[in-house]
N, C-alpha and C positions, 0 to 999 in steps of 0.2 A: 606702400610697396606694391608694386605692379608684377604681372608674370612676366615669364620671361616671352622676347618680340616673336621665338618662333617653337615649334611644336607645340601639340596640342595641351590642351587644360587640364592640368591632374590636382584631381583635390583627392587630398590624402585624410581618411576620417577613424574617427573610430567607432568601431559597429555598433550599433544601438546607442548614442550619444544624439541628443536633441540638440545640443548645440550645433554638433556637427550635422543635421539635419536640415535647422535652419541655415545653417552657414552654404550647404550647399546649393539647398533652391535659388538663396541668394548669388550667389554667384553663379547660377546658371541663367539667372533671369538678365541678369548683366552682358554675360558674355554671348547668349544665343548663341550655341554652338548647334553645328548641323548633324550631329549625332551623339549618343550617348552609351560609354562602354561602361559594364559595372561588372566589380567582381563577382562572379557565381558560375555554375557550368554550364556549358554552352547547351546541353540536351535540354537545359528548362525554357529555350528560345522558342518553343512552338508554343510554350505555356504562358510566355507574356500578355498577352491579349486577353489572358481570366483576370488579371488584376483589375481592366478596366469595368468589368463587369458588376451588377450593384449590388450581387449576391457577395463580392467579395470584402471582407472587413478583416483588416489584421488585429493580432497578428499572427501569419500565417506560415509556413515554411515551404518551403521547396522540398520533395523526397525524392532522393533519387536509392534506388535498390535493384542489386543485379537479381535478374527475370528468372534464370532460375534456383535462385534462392534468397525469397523476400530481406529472411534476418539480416543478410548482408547489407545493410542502410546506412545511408547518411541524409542529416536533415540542416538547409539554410534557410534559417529561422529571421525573419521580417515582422518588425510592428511599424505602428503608425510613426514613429520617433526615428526608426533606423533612415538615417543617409541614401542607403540604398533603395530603400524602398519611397522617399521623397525625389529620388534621381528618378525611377524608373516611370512615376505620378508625372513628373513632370513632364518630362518627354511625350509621357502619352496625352496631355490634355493638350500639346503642343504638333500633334502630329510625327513628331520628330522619332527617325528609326533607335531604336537601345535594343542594346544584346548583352550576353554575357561573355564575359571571357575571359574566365579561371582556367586550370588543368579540367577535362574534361572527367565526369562521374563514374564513365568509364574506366579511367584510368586510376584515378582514387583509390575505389573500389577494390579494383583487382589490386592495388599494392596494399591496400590493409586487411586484406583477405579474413586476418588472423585479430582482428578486431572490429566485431560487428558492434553500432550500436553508434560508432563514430559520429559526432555531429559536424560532418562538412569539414570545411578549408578552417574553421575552427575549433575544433575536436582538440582537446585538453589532455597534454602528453608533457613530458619533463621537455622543460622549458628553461634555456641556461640565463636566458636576459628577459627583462618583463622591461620594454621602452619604455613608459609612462611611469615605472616606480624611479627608473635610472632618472627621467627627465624630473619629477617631482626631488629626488634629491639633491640635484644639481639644484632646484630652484628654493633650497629648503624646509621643503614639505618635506612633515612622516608621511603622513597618507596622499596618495597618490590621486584618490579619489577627489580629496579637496583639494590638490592643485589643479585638475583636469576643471572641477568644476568653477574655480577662480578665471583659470584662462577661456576655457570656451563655453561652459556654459553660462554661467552670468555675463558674460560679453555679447551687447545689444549688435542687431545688423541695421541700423539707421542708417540714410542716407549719407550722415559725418562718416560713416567707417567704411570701407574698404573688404569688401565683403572677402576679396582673393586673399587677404593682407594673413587673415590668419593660417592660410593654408600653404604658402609661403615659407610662413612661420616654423608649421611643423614639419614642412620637409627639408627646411635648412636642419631642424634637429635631430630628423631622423637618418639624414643624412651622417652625420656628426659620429651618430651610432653605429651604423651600417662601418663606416671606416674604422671604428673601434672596435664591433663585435664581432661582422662580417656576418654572418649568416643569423648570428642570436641564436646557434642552439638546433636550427630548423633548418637544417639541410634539407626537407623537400620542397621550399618554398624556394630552392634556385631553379625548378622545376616547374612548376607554377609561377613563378616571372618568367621564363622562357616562354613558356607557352601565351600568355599575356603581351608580351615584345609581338611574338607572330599575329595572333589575333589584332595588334595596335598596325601591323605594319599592313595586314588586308583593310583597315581602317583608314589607312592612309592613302591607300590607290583609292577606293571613292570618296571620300570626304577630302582628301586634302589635309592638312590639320587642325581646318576646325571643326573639331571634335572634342569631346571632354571624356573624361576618365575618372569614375569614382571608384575608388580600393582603399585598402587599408594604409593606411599612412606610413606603416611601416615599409609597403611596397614602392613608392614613389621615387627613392632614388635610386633602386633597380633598372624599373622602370624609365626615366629617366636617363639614365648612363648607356652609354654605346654599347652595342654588344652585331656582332655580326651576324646573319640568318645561319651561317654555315654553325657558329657555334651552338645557337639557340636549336637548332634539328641536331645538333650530337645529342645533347641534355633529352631531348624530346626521344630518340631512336630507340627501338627494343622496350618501351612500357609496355608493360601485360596489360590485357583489357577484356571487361568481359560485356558481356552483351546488359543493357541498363533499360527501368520504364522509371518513366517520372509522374509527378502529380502535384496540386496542393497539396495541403493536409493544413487541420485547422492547429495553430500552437496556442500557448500560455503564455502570460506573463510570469507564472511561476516557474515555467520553464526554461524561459529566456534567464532567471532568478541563478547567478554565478552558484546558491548553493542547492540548485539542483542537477550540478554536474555541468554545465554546460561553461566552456572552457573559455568563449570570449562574451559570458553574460554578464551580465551588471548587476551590482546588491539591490539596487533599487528600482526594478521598471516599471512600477506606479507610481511613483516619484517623478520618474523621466517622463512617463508620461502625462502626467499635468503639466510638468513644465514645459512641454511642446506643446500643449493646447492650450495655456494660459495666456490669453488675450495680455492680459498685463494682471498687475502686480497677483504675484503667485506664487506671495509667501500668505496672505492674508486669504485667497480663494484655498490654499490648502488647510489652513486650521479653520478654517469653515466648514469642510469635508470631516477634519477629524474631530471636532465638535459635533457632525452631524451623527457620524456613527457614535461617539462616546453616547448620545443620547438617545439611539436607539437601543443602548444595552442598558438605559435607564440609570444611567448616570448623570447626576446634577452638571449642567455644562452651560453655563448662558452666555450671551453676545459680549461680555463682560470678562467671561476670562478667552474668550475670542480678542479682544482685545487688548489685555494684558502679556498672554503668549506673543502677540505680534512681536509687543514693545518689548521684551525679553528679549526674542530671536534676535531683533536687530542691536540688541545693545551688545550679546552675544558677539555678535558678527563683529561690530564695530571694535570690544574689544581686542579681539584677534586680528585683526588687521584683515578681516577679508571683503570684498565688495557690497556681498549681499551677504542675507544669510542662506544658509545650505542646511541640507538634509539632518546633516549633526546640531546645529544651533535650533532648528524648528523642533526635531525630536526634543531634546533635554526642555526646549520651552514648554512641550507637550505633558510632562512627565512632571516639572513642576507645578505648574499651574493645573492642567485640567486632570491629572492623574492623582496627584497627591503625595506626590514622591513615590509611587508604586509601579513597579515593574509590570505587573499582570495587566492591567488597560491597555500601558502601551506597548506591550506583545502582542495586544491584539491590533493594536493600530498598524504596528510593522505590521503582522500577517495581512492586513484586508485594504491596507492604504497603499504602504512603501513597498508591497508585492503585487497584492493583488490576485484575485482569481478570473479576469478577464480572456474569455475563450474565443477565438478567432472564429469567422465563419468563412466557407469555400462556394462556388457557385455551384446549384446541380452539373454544369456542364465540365466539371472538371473530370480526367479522366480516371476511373477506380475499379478495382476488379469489383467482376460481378458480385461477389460476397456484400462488398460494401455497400451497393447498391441495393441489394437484399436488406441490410440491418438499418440501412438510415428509413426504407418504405416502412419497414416496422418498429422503429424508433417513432415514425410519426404516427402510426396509425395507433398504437398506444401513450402517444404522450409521453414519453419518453425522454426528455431531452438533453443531451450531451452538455455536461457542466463539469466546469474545473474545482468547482465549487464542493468540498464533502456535504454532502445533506443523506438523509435517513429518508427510506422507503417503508411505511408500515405497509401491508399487504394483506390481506382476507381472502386465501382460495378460496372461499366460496362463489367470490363473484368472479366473474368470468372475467372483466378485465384484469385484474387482479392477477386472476390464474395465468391468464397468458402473461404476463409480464414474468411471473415467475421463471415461468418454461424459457421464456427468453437470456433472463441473467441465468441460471442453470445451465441451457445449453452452450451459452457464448463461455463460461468456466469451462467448460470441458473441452473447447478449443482452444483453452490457456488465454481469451480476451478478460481477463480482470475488472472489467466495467464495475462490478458490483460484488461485495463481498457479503457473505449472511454474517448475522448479530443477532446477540440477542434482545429476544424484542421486549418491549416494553410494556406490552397492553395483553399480555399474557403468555401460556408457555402451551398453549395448542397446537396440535396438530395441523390446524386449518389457519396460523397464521406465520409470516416469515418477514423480519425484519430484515433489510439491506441496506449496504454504505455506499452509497455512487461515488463515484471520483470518474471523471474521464480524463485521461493522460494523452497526449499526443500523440505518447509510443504507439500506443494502443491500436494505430490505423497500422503502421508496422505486423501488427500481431494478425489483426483482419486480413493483411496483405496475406501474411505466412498461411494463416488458417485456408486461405482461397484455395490451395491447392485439394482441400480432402472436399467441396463444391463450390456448385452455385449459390444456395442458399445456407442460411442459418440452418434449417431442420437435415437437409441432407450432409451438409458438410460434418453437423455435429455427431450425425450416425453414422457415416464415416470413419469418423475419427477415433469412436467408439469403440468399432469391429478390430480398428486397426491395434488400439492400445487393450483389446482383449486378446488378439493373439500375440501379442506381443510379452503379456505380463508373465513372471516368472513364481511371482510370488499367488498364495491363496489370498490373501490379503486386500492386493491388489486388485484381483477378479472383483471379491464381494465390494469393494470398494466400490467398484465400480460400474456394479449393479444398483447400488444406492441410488448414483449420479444418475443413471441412464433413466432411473423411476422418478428421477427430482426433474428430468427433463422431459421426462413424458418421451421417450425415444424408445417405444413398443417395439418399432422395424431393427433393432439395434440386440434386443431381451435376447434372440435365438443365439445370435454370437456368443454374447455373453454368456448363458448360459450352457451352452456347449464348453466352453473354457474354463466354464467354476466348476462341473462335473469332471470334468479332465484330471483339473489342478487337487481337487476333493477326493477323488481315488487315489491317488499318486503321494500328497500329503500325511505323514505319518509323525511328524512332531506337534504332539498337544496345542503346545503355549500356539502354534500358528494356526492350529484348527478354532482356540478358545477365544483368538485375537479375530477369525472372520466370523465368527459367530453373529455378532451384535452386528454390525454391517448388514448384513444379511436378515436378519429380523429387521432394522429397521425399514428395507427395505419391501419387508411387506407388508410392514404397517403403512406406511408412505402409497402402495401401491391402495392399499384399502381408501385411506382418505381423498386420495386424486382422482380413484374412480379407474385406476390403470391397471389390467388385468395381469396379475403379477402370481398369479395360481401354482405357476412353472416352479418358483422356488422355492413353495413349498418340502416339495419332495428331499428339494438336496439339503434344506435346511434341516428336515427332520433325521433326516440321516446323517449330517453334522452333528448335531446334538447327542444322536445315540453313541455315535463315535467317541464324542466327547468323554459321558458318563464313564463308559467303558474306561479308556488310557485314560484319564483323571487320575486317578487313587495312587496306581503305580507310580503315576510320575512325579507325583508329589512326594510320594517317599523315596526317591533316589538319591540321598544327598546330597542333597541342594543343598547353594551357599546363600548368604544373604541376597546379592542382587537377583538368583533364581529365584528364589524365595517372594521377593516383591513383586517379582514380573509374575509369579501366577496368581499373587493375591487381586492385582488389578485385574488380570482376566476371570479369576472366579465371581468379581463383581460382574465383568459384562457381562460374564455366561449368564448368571443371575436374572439379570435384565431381561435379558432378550429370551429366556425360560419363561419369564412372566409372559411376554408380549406373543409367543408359540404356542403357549399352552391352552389355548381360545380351540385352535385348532387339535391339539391333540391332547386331550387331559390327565392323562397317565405319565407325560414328560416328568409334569411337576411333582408329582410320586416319585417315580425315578431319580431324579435332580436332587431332591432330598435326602435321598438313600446315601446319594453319593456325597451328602454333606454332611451326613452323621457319621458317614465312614471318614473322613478326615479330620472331625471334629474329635473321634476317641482313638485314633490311632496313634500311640506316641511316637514313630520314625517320622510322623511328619513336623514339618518347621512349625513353632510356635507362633508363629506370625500368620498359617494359613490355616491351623486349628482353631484360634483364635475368628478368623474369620466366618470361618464356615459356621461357628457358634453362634456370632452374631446376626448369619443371615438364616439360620434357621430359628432364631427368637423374635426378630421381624417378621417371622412370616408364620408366629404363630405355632411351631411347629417344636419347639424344646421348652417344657416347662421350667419356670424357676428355679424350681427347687434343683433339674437336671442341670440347668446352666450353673447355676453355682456348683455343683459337683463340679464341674468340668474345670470350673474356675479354679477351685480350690487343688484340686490336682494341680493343674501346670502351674499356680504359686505355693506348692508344695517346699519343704527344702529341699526336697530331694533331686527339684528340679535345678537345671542350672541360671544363673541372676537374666543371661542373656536372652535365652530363651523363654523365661518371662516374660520378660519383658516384651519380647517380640508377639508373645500373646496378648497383652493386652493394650498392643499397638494394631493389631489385629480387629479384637474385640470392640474397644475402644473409639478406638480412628475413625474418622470421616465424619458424616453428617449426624448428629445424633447420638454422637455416643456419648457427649455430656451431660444429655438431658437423662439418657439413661441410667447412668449414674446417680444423677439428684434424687431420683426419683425410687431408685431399687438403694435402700443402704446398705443390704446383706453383701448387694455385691461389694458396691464403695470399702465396707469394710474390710470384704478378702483382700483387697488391692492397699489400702490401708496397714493390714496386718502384713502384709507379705515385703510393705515398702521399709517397717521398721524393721523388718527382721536382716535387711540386707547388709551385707556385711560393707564397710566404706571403700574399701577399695573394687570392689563388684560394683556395690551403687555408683560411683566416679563412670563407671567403663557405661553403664546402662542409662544414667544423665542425660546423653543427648538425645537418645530414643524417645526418653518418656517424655522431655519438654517437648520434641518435636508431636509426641500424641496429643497433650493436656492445653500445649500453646497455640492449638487450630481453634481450639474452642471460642465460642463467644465473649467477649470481656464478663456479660450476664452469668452465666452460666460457672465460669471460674469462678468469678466472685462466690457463688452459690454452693460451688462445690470448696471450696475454702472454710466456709460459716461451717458447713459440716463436719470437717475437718477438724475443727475448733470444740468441740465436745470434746465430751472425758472419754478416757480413753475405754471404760466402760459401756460408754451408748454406740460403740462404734463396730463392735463383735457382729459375728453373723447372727446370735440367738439373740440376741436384745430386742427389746420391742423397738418399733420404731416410733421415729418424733411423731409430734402434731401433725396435722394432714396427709402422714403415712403410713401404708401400711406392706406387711411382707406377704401380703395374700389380697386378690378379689373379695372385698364386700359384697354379696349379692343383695343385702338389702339396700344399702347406700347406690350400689349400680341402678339397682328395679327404679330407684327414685327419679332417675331422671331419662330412664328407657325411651319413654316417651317425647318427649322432648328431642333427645337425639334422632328420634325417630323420624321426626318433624323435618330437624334442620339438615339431616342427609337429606333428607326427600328433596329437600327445596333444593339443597346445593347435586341433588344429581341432574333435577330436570334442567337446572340450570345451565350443567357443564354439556345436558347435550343438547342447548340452545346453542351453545356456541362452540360447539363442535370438539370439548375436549375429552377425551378418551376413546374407549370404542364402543 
């Protein structure tokens, strides 16, 4: 089948299709056309000449964002496989002028105002017809997938074929469509063919018609059909437009990846791309690939079931009647043979093969706000390097590189760049070290873009940004927050802002629970400044006078009637307070005297919730400071009868709860057994209502630890009382002779394990 004898050459493709890839260089090598028009916007036309560049590797996108304001973005995303991007290659190693000529980014833009984030002429919106499902079931395919890949990608361009024949093909069917659908749903695409007609018709005063035209297949009988200039400028008249800059930007294959949102992307563009760069057969070079990886995850894989997956896939294929085998017969061959029948290998196979984490690179000479240009010089000068790939950063502030890197992913968080999240780390829980997750996302130059405006650089822009979301914040919260941030970024020139807004916020503040909630913020941020070396002296002052504030409304406000969810919201904050009393009290040691007071005055006050009496007990027996014998009083009071089931309970959800309170238990039986005595005494319809409380207490515990507290339990009901002696290896009081016996010893292995922890920098 031959084109038609007159206008120019439209191969109609579909984006990021390797078939359609090759299908087009072949037919441009045929036809030698004296120019080349491709769908994209016409502002990336001063940008064509960085593809030829050797810095440039797809796959890569085209950004366009109106100037004054970044988030408004669209991105046309290009790999080595997309049609468009093998038209534009060619043209250029051929001298041959190519432009673009979609609706202009300009005009995009300003009509989707109200939907930043859009990706391009393909951006994923309610869609009333999908061509290629309609045309797959006309040809009776379910998936649509495997008919596209029956007709044009297993379809070779030899010499025997007729490289135009297939494009021919799809415009008779898309044609078919268009008279059936009309528009398919996407009335702004009559608008974008109009503009496309005009662009083909300036096309036509200097080339003549030969010229060629690569766009989406769906556009070619548009394109193709008559339409007058006069009507194609009504369509075009009155579009809103705002002012646009363009650039590279480096993409993913996972983003090109249909499920990471992008609206004309493909399940598989590791897939597509082997099969555009497979010399020949490349079903046999792809399970070579996932043999290679199964056996770096140290999995048994030899050349043996390499070559049984082949003969699988293709017996697969054979019986379903399709050419080759495809993405669906290689997997399941993958999954029998070299997996085992198991899902889990070949998840991983999808994630790192049939996706891929391949990150595009741009040439320095591509054009980017100064910020960018700021983080990639310090991307490189730290080693740094921008991967689509998740991997973990262990970190050691001590060392200087190290430290700057930190200050780097810190400061880039606080201009909303996402580069790197913290984790917890692995190799210990020091102050001097900090685990991070890299991921680099596309978006993310979008985000560099936005952030450009608070500077130039990394360090001024993030101090900037700083001052700005300090007078900005409403909450105390917020402030200490973000004092934290500013000490994790080393952004000193930043502290006076801040500072000024937390003392603001900190006079004016008069509800507790918000005062108790910036507390720990705030201490840790002067431990933070202790370990960086970052003079953070200033916050002392408000800190200390938070905390007085604290002690003070504390008491009252706990006894005001508070309901359950009151009730839990200050149990969590008397833990921060807690914390961050420990970490203050270096500096003022009388806090910790005070702080106490204040928890023995909730501990015996009965207005307060059982749940925060209960607590207050348990952190002044960690800290040493309520004897035994006084905790069980306490105890035994609030599982009094006189007390009510619920409020028990909430004591000893209190008491109990969190890190440690099981072992507490195993270990004291007097207590175990007030909790014991108090549970049998409950009446059944009270116990029912208090059930979920106390699973929720006893069901955090360690499996070790239940079980242990269970065996206990399992005594007579005689060994279980507060006055009982207790079992073997316990006792209801301090041994001092049995303690003296191993003083020394303890004595030893503190020693070792302190000089240790400030070998490596943990505590203070």
């Amino acid at each position: 089948m031959s084109p038609p004898a007159a206008g120019p050459l439209l191969l109609g493709v579909r984006h990021h299709g390797p078939g359609s890839a090759r299908a087009v260089r072949a037919a441009l090598d045929r036809a030698r056309p004296k120019a080349v028009l491709i769908e994209g916007p016409p502002e990336g036309d001063a940008l064509l000449p960085l593809a030829a560049e050797p810095g440039m590797r797809p796959p890569v996108a085209l950004l366009a964002h109106a100037a004054d304001d970044p988030a408004r973005a669209a991105f046309w995303p290009l790999a080595a496989f997309s049609p468009e991007w093998a038209a534009l290659r060619w043209a250029q190693a051929r001298d041959v002028p190519v432009r673009f000529i979609d609706l202009p980014a300009a005009h995009a833009l300003a009509a989707r105002e109200e939907e930043p984030g859009a990706t391009g002429e393909h951006a994923a919106g309610p869609v009333a017809v999908d061509p290629l499902a309609v045309l797959a079931e006309t040809a009776g395919y379910e998936d649509p997938e495997h008919w596209w890949e029956d007709v044009v990608e297993h379809r070779g361009t030899g010499e025997a074929r007729d490289p135009l024949a297939v494009f021919e093909a799809l415009a008779e069917a898309m044609g078919a469509l268009r008279e059936t659908y009309g528009d398919g749903g996407r009335g702004r695409d009559l608008v974008r063919e109009a503009h496309m007609r005009q662009r083909m018709r300036a096309a036509r005063r200097e080339f003549g018609d030969d010229y060629a035209v690569v766009c989406g297949a769906w556009h070619v009988p548009a394109l193709r059909a008559r339409s007058t200039v006069a009507a194609d400028r009504a369509l075009l008249t009155g579009l809103p437009k705002v002012k646009v800059e363009t650039t590279w930007v480096p993409w993913s294959h996972r983003r090109l990846a249909r499920a990471g949102g992008y609206g004309a992307g493909v399940a598989s563009p590791g897939w597509y791309a082997h099969l555009f760069a497979a010399p020949d057969r490349p079903v046999e070079r792809w399970l070579t690939k996932v043999a290679g990886l199964l056996r770096e995850e140290d999995r048994q894989v030899s050349s043996a079931h390499v070559i049984e997956a082949v003969r699988l896939a293709e017996t697969l294929a054979a019986v379903r009647g399709r050419p080759l085998p495809g993405l669906t017969e290689t997997l399941e061959a993958v999954r029998a043979v070299m997996c085992d029948g198991s899902d889990v290998p070949l998840a991983l196979v999808e994630d790192r093969l049939v996706v891929g984490d391949v990150l595009g690179e741009v040439p320095d000479a591509a054009p980017v706000v100064p910020l960018q240009r700021d983080l990639t010089r310090r991307q490189r000068t730290l080693r740094l390097k921008p991967e689509a790939q998740r991997r973990d950063l262990e970190l050691d502030l001590r060392k200087e590189s190290d430290a700057a890197k930190s200050l780097l992913l810190h400061r880039l968080r606080l201009l909303g760049i996402d580069w790197g999240t913290p984790t917890a780390s692995r190799s210990g829980t020091g102050t001097f070290r900090e685990t991070w997750r890299l991921c680099w996302e596309p978006e993310l130059s979008v985000r560099v873009a936005e952030a450009g405006i608070w500077g130039t650089t990394v360090p001024g822009a993030a101090t900037a940004r700083a001052e700005a979301d300090a007078a900005a914040a409403r909450e105390l919260g917020e402030v200490t927050a973000l004092a934290e941030r500013c000490l994790l970024a080393g952004l000193s020139q930043a502290l006076p802002a801040v500072l000024r807004a937390l003392a603001d916020r900190a006079a004016l503040d008069t509800d507790v629970a918000r005062l108790a909630g910036a507390l720990p913020a705030l201490a840790r941020a002067l431990r933070y400044g202790d370990v960086r070396g970052t003079d953070a002296a200033a916050l002392g002052t408000v800190a200390a006078g938070l905390a007085e504030r604290i002690c003070v409304a504390l008491p009252p406000a706990c006894a005001a009637g508070l309901d359950a969810d009151g009730a839990a919201e200050l149990r969590g904050h008397l833990d921060g307070v807690h914390g961050a009393v420990g970490l203050l009290a270096d500096a003022d040691p009388g806090l910790r005297e005070r702080w106490s007071a204040v928890l023995r005055t909730l501990a015996g006050r009965e207005t307060v919730p059982g749940a925060l009496r209960g607590r207050a007990a348990r952190l002044l027996l960690d800290d040493g400071r309520l004897p035994p014998g006084e905790t069980a009083r306490l105890m035994g009071l609030a599982l009094s009868p006189a007390a009510s089931p619920a409020d028990a309970a909430g004591w000893i959800e209190g008491f109990a709860g969190g890190a440690g309170g099981g072992t507490l238990l195993v270990h004291d039986e007097r207590l175990l057994g007030l909790i014991d005595a108090w549970l049998v005494s409950v009446l059944e319809g009270a116990f029912i209502d208090v059930l979920p409380l106390l699973r929720r207490t006893f069901g955090a515990y360690e499996p070790g630890v239940r079980r242990t507290l269970g065996e206990l339990a399992r005594r007579v009901p005689g060994a279980r009382t507060a006055s009982t002696a207790a079992p073997a290896g316990f006792a209801p009081d301090l041994d001092p002779v049995r303690a003296d016996a191993v003083a020394d010893l303890a004595r030893l292995l503190l020693g070792a394990a302190g000089a240790h922890a400030q070998r490596e920098g943990i505590g203070r």
